[in-house]
N, C-alpha and C positions, 0 to 999 in steps of 0.2 A: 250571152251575146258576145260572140267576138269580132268587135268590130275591123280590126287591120283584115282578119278573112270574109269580114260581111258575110258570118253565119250565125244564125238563130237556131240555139236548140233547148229541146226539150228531154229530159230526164239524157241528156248526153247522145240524145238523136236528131242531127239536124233537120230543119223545116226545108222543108222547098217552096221556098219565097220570092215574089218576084221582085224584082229591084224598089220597085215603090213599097211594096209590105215591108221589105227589112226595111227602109227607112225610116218607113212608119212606126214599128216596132223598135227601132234601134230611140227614134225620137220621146214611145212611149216612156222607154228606160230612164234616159238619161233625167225625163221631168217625171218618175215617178213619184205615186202620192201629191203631185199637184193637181189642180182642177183644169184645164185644158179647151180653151173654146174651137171651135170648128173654123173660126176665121184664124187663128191662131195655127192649127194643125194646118192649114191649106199653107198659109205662108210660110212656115217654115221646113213643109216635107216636099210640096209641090212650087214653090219658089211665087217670084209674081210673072214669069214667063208665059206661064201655062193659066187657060181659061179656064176655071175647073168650078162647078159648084158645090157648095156644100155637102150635098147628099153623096159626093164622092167619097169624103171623109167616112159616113156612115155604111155605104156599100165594103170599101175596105176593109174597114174595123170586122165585118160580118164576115169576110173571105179571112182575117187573121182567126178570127175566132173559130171557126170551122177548121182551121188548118192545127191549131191547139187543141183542140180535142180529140183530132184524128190521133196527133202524138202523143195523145193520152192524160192531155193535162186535165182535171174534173173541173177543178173550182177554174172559173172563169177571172183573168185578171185584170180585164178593162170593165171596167163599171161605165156606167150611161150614164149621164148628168141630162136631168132631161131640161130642156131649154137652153143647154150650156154647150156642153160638149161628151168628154168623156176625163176617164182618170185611171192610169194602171195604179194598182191596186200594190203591187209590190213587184218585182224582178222576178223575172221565170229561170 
């Protein structure tokens, strides 16, 4: 992740992200290997500006994961915490 260019990439190919995914992603990094709850990820990628419900968090997650696979990554690096939230797993 290079955050001063807000690019996300994988095996040195950048993603095409929209401004909220690289957030999102940039947000999974920086707490990675922590536990992460949904009320959590909503305040601090989506601010308290914005009306957003929970399931936003988990449609997102599912648009980065898809976008991670396309660029070839296999193992998947956000893990599900079920009842919690989610948790990247280590740095892409």
């Amino acid at each position: 992740i290079d955050c001063i260019r807000h690019v996300a990439m994988v095996k040195k190919v950048p993603l095409n992200l929209s401004p909220k995914e690289y957030e999102l992603v940039e947000f999974f990094s920086r707490n990675a290997g922590q536990p992460l709850m949904r009320k959590r990820i909503l305040k601090d990628v989506w601010g308290t500006e914005e009306f957003v419900d929970e399931k936003t968090v988990d449609v997102y997650v599912h648009f980065l994961r898809k976008k991670l696979r396309r660029a070839g990554l296999l193992n998947d690096p956000i893990k599900a915490l079920r009842g919690v939230g989610y948790q990247m797993q280590n740095h892409m």
